[in-house]
Residue frames as qw, qx, qy, qz and C-alpha x, y, z in Angstrom:
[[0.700, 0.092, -0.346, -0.618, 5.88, -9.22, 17.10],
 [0.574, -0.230, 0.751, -0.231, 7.00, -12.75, 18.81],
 [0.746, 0.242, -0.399, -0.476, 6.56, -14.75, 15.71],
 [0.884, -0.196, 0.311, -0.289, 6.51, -18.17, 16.32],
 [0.690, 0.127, 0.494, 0.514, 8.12, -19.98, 12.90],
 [0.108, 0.812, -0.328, -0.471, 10.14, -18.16, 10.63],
 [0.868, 0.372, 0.320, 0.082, 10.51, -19.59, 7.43],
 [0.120, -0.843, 0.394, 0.346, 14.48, -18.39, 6.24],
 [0.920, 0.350, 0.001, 0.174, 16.83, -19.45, 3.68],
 [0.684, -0.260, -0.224, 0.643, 20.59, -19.06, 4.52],
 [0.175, 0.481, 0.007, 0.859, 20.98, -15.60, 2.81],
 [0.400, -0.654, -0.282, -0.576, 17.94, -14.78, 5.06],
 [0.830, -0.493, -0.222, 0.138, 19.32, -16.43, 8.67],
 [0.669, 0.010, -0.120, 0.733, 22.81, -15.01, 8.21],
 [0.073, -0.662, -0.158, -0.729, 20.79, -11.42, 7.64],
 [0.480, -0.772, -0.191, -0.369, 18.72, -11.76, 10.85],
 [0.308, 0.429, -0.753, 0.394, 21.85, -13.60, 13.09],
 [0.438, -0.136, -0.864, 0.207, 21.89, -16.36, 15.75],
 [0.061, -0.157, -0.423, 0.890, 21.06, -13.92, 18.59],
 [0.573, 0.107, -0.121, -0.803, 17.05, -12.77, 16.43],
 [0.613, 0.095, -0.739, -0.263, 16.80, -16.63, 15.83],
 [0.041, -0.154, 0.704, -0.692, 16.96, -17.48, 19.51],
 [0.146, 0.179, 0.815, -0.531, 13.76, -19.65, 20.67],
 [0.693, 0.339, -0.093, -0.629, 11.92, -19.37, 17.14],
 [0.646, -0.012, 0.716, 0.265, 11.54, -22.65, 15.20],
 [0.162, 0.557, -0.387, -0.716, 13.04, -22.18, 11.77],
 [0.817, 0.399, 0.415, 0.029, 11.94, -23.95, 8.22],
 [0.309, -0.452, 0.582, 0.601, 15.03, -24.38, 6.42],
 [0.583, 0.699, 0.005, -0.415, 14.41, -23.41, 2.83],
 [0.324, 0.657, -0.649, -0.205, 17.15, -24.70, 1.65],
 [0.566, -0.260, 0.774, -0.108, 16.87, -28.29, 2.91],
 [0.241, 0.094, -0.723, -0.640, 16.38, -31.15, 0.17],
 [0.285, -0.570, -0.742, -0.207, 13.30, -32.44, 1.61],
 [0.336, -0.345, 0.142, -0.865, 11.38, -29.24, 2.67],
 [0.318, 0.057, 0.595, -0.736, 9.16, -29.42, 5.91],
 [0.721, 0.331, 0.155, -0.589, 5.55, -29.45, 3.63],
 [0.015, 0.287, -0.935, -0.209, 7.28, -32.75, 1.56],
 [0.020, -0.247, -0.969, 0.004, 4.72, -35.25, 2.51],
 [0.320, 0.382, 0.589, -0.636, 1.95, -33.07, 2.52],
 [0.524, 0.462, 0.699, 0.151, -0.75, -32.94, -0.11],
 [0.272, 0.161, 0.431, 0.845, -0.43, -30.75, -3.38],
 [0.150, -0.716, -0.517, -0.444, -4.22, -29.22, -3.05],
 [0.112, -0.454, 0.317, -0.825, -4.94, -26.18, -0.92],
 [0.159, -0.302, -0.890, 0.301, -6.48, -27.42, 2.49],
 [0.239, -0.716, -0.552, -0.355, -10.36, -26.48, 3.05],
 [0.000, -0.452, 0.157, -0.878, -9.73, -23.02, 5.11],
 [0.608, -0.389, -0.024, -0.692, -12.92, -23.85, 7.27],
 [0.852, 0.135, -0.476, 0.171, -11.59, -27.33, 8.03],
 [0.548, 0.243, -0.365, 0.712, -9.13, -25.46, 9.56],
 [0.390, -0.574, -0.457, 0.556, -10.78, -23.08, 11.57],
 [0.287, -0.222, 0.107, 0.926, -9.25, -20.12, 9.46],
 [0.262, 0.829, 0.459, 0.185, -11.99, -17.30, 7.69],
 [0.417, 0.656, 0.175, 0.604, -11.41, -13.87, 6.49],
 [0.381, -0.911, 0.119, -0.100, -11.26, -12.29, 10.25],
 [0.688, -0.582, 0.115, 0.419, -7.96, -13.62, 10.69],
 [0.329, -0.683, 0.309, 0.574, -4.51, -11.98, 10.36],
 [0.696, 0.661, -0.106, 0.259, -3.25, -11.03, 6.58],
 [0.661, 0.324, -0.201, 0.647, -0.29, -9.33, 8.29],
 [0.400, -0.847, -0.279, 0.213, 0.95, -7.11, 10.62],
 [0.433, 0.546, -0.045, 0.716, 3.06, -3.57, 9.39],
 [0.380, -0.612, -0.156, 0.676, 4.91, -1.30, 12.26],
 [0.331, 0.717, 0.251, 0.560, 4.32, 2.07, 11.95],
 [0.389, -0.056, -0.287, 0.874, 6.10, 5.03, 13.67],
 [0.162, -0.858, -0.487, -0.003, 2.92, 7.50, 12.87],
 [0.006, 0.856, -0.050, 0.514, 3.96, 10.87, 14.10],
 [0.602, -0.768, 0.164, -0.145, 4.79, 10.02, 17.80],
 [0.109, 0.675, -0.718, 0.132, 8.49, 8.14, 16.84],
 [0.534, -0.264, 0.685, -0.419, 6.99, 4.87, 18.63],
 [0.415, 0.056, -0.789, -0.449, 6.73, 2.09, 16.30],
 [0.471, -0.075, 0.751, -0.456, 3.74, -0.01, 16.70],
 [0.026, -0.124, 0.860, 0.494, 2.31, -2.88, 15.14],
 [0.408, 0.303, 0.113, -0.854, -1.01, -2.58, 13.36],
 [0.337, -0.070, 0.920, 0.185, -2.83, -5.51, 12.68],
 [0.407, 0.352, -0.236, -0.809, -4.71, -6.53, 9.58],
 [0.684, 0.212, 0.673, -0.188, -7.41, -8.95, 8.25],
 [0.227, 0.100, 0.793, 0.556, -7.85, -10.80, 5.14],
 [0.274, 0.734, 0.601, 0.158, -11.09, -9.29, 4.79],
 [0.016, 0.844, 0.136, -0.518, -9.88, -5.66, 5.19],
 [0.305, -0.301, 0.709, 0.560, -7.67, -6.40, 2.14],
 [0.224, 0.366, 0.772, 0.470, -9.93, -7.80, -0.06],
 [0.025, -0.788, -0.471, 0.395, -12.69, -5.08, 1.07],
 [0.243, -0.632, 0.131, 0.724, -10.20, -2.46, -0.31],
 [0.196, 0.038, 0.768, 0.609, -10.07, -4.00, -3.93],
 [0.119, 0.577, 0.712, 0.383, -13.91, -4.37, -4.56],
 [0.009, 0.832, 0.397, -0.387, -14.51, -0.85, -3.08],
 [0.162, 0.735, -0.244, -0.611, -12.17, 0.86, -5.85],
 [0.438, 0.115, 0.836, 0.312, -13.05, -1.55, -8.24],
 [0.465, 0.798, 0.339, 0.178, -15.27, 0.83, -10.37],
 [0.147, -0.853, 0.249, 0.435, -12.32, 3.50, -9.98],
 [0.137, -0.748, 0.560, 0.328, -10.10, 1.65, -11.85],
 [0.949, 0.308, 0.070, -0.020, -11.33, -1.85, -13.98],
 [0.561, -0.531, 0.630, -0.072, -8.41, -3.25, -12.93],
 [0.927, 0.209, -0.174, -0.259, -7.54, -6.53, -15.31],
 [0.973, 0.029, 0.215, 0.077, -5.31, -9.29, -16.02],
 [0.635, 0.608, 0.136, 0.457, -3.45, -7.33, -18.42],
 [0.060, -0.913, 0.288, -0.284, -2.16, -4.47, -16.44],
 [0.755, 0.142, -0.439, 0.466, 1.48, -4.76, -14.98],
 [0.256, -0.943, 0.152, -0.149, 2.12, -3.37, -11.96],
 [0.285, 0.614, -0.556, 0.483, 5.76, -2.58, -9.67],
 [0.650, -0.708, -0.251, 0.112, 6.58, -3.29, -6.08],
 [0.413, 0.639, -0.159, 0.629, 8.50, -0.58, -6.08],
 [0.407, -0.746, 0.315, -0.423, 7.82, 0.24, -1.81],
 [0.166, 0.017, -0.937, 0.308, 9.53, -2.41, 0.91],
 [0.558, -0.437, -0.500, -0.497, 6.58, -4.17, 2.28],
 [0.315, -0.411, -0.631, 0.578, 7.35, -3.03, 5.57],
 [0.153, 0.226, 0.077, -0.959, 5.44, 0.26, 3.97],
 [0.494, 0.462, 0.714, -0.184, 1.79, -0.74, 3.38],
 [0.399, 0.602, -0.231, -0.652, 1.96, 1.33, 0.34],
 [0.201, 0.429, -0.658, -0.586, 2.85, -2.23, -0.86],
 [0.388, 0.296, 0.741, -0.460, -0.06, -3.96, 0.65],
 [0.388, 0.646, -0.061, -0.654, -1.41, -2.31, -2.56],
 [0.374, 0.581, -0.578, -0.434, 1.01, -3.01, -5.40],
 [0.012, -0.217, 0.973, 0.073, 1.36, -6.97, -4.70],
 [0.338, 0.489, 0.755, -0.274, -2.26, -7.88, -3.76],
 [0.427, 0.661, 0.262, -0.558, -3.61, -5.64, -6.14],
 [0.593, 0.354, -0.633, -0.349, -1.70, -7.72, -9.23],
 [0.114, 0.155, -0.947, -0.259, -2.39, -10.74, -7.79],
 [0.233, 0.306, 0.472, -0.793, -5.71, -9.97, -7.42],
 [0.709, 0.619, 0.056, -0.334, -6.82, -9.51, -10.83],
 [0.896, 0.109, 0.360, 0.238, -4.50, -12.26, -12.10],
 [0.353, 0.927, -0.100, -0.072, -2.01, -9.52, -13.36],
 [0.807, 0.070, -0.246, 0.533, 1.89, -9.60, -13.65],
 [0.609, -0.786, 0.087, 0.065, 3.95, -8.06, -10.74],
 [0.471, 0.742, -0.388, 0.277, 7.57, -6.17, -11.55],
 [0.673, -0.614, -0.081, 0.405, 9.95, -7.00, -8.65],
 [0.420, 0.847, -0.194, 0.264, 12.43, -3.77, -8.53],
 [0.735, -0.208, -0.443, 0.470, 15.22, -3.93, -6.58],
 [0.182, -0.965, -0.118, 0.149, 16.14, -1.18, -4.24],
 [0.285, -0.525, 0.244, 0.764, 19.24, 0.14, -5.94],
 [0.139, 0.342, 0.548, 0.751, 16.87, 0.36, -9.18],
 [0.274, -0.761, -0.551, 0.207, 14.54, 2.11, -6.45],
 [0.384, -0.726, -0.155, 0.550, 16.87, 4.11, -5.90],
 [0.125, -0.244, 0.429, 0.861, 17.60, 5.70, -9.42],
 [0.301, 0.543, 0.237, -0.748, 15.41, 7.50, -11.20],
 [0.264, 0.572, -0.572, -0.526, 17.17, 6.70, -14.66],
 [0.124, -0.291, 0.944, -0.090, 16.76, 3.27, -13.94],
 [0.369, 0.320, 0.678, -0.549, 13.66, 3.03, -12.66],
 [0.396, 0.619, -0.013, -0.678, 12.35, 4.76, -15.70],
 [0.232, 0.372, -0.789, -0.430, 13.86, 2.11, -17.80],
 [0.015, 0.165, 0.986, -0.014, 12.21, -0.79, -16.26],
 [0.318, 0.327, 0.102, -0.884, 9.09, 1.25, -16.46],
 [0.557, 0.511, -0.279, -0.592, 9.10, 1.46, -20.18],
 [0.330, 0.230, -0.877, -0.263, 10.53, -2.13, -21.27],
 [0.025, 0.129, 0.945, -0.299, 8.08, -3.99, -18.50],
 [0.355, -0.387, -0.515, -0.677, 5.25, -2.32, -19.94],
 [0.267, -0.285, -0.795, 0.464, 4.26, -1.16, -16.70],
 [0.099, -0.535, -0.551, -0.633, 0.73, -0.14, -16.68],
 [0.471, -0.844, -0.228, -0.114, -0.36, 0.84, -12.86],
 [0.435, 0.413, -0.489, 0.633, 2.55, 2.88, -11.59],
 [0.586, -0.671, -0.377, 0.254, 2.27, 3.25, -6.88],
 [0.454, 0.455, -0.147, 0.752, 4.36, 6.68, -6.39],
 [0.214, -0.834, -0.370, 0.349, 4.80, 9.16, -3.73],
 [0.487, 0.845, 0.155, 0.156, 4.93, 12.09, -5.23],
 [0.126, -0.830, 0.488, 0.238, 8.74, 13.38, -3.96],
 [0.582, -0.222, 0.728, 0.288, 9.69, 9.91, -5.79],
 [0.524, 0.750, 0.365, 0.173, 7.31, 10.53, -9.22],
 [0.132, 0.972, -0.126, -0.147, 8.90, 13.96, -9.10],
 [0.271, -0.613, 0.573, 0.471, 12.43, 12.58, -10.01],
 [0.514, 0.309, 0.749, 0.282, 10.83, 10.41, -12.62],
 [0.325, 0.769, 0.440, -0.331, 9.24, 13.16, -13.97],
 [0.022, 0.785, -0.421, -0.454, 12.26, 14.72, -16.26],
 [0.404, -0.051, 0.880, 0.243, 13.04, 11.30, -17.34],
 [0.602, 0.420, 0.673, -0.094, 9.99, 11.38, -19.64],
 [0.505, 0.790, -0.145, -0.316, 11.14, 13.28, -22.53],
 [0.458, -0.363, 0.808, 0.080, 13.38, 10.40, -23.30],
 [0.379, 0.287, -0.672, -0.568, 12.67, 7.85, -26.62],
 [0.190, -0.168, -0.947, 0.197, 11.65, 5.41, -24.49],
 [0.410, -0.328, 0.058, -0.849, 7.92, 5.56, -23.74],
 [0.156, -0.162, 0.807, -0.547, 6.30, 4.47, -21.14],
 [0.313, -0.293, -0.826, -0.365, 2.95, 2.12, -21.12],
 [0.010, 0.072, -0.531, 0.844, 1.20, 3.89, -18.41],
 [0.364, -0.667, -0.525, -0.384, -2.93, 3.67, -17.68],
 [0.595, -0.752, -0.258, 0.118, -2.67, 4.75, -13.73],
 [0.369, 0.355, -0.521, 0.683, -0.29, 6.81, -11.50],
 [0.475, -0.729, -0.234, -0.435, -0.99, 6.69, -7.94],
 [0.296, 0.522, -0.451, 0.661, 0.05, 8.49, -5.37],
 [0.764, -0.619, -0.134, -0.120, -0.26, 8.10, -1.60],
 [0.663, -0.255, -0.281, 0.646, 2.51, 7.64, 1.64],
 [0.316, -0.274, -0.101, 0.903, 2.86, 11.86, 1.61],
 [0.314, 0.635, 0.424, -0.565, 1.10, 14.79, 0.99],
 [0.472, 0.284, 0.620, 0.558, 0.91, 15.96, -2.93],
 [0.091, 0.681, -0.062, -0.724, 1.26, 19.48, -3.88],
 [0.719, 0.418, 0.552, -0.065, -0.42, 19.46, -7.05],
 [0.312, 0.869, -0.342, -0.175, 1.67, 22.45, -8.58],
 [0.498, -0.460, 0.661, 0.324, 4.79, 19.68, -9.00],
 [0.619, 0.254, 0.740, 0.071, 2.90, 18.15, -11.69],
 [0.366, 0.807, 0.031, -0.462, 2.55, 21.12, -13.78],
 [0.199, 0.512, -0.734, -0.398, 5.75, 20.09, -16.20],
 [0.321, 0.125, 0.932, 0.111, 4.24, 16.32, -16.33],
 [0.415, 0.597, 0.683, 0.069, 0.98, 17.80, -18.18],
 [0.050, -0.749, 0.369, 0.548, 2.92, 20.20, -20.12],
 [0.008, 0.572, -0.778, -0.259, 4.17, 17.57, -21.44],
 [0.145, 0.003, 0.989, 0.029, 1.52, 14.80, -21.42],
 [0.491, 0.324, 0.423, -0.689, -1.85, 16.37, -22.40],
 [0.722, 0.337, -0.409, -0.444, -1.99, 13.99, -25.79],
 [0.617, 0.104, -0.766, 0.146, -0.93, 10.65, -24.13],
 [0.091, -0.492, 0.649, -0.573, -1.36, 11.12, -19.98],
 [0.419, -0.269, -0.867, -0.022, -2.10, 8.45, -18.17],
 [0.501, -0.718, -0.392, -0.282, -4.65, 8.99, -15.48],
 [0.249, 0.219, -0.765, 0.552, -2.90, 10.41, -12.28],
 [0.577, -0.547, -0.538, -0.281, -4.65, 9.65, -9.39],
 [0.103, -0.464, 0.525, -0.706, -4.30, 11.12, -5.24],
 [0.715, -0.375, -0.514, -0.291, -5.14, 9.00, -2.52],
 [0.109, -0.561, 0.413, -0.709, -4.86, 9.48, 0.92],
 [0.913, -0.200, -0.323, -0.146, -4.84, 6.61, 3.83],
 [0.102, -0.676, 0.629, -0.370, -3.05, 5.49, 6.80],
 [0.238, 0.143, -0.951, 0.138, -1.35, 1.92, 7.86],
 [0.271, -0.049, 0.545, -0.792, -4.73, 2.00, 10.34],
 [0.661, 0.346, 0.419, -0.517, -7.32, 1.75, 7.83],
 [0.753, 0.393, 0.516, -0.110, -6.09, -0.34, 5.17],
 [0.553, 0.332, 0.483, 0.592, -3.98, 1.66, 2.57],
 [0.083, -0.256, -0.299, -0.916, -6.32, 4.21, 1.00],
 [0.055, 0.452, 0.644, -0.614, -8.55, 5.98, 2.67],
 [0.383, 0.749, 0.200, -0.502, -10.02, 8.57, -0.22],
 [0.648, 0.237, 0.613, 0.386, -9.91, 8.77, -3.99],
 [0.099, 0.887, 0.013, -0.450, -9.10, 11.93, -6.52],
 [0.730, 0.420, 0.407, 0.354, -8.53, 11.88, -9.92],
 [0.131, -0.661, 0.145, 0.725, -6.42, 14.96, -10.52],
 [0.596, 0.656, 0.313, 0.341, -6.38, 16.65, -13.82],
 [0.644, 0.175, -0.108, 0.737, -4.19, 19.55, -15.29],
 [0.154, -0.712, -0.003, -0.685, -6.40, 22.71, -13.80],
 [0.733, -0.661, -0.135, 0.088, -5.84, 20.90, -10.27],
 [0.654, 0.053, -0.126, 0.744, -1.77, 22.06, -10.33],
 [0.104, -0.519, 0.174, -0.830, -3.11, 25.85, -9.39],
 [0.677, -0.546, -0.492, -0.049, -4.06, 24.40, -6.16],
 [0.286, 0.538, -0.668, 0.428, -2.68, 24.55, -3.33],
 [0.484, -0.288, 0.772, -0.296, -2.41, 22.11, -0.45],
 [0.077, 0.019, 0.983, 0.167, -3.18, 18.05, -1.01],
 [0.694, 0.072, -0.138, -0.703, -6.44, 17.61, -2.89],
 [0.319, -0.236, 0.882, -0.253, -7.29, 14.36, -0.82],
 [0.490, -0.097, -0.605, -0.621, -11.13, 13.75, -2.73],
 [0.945, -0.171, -0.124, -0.248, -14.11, 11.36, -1.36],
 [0.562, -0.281, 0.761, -0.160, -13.93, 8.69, 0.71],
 [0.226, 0.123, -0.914, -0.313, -13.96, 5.03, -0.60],
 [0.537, -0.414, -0.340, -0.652, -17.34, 4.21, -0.97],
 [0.699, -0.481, -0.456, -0.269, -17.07, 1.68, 2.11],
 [0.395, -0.180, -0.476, 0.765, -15.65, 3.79, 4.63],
 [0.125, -0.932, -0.272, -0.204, -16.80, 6.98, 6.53],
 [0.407, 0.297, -0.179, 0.845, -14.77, 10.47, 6.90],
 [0.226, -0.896, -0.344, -0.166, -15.91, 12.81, 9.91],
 [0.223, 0.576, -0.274, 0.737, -14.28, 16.17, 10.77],
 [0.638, -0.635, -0.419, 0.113, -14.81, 16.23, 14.40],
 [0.254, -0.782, 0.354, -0.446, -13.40, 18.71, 17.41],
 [0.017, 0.517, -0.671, 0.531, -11.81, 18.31, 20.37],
 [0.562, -0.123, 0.486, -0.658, -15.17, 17.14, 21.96],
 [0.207, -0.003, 0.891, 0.405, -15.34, 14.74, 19.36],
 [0.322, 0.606, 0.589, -0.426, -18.33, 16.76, 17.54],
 [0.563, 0.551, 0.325, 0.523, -18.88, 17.45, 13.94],
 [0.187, -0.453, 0.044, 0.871, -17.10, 21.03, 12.99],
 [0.495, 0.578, 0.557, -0.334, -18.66, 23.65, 11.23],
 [0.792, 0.502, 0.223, 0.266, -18.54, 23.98, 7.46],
 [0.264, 0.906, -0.049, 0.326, -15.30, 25.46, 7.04],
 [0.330, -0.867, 0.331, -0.175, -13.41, 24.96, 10.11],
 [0.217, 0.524, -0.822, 0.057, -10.13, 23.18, 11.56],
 [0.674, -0.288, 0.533, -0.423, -10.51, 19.57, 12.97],
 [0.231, -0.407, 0.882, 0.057, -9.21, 16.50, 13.15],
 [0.707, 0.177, -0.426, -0.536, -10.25, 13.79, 10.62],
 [0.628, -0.136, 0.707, -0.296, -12.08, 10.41, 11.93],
 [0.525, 0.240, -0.704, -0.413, -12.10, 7.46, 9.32],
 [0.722, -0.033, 0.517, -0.459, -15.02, 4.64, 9.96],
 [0.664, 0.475, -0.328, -0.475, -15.80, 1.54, 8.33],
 [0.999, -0.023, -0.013, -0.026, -14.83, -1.83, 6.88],
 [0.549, 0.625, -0.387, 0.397, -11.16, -0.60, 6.24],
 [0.430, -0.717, 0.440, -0.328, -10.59, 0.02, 10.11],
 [0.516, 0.234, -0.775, 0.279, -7.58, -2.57, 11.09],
 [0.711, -0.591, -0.358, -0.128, -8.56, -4.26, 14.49],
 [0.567, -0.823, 0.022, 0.004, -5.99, -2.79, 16.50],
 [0.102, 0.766, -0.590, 0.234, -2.32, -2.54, 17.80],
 [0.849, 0.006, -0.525, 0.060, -0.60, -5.81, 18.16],
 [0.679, -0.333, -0.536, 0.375, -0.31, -6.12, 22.16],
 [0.040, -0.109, 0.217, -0.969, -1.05, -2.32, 22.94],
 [0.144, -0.561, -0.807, -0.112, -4.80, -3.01, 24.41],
 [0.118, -0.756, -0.317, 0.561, -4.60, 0.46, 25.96],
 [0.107, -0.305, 0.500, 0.804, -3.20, 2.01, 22.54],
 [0.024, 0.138, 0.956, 0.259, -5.97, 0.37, 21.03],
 [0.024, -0.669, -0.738, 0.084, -8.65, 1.55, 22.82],
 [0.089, 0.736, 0.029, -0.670, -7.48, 5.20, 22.73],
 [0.088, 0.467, -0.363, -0.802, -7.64, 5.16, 19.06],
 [0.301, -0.152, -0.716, -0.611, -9.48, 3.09, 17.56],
 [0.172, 0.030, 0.655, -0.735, -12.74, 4.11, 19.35],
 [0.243, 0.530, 0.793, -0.177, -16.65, 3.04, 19.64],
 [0.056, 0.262, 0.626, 0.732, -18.76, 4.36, 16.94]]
């Protein structure tokens, strides 16, 4: 990525060592008079600056299928874009609590952080050895009164036993995404939840376009499926099945799914030939 300035505190410099530090300029967090000291307490005027909603929010490496990380860059507007298009899905508020339960080198958490401080909610931090337990997890759940839960579903599935426990959970949302979601797992969760379940919800999306690409409320007669019940696009994207030739297929057949739209990230950070083979003219 070549960042320029890296903003570290020691814990964070001793992580990355001398050798990653090499010809960046750091801001020492820990100094007593920080770097932004003398500057002024108000946010500067954005336009002032030059800066508007095309530039960078961030840039997340992804490995994709081919084993080749590359970095996939994203705008502040494709972010916000994401919220108001599943804003009737989900009336969001103030009140709801969500997790960052993913590392936000997995855009799954592009989601969980922007989408509580979005709607002026509160935001669990978990750590990743309460990530990593199920029992845990399940505790901070229930006592943080966490209302929008982010899951992929081989991680929900250990949570799922946990719920016949005393401890209940404050749930309005589950949603799933990062893997596919075989809807028969869920069968013991609405066994077990058809007087209290929160909504679950399937969504389906790659680092490319933003998160979430489609939306599917699942209920308990979807668990005799069988493969991932992906649902509709988000209202401001477009989904086309296409061939080889890159022509629509007909109803029923195999072929390879194109995603259009405002979600589309602008590209691979310094792959211009990666770039152009995938993300192609409309």
């Amino acid at each position: 990525a070549a960042p320029p300035l890296l903003l570290a505190d020691a814990a964070g410099r001793a992580a990355l060592g001398c050798d990653a530090l090499a010809g960046v300029s750091v801001v020492d967090l820990d100094t007593a008079t920080p770097a932004w000291a003398n500057l002024p307490a108000s946010d500067p005027d954005p336009r002032a600056l030059g800066l508007s909603s095309r530039h960078l929010a961030y840039v997340i490496y992804t490995s994709g299928s081919s084993g080749t990380p590359k970095g996939v860059m994203v705008e502040h507007a494709q972010i916000v874009r994401l919220f108001e298009a599943t804003e009737s899905c989900y009336r969001f508020t103030e009140h709801d609590v969500w997790c960052l339960f993913h590392s936000f080198s997995f855009d799954f958490s592009v989601w969980e952080l922007w989408g509580a401080l979005r709607y002026g909610g509160r935001l669990i931090l978990v750590p990743s050895h309460t990530a990593l337990s199920a029992p845990d997890f399940h505790d901070v759940i229930c006592k943080s009164g966490v209302t929008v839960l982010n899951q992929t579903p081989s991680a929900f599935k250990a949570l799922m036993d946990l719920e016949q426990s005393s401890v209940r959970n404050r749930l309005r949302y589950v949603i799933f995404g990062g893997e596919a979601l075989e809807p028969s797992i869920l069968k013991p969760w609405y066994a077990r939840h058809s007087d209290r379940a929160p909504q679950l919800i399937n969504m389906y999306g790659i680092t490319e376009t933003t998160v979430h690409v489609t939306y599917r409320p699942l209920d308990q007669s979807d668990t005799t499926a069988s493969g991932s019940l992906i649902g509709k696009r988000i209202s401001d994207l477009r989904v086309y099945l296409l061939d080889g030739h890159g022509a629509p297929v007909p109803f029923g057949a195999v072929g390879e799914l194109y995603i259009g739209g405002a979600g589309v990230a602008r590209g691979y950070l310094n792959r211009p030939e990666l770039t152009a083979e995938r993300f192609i003219a409309s």
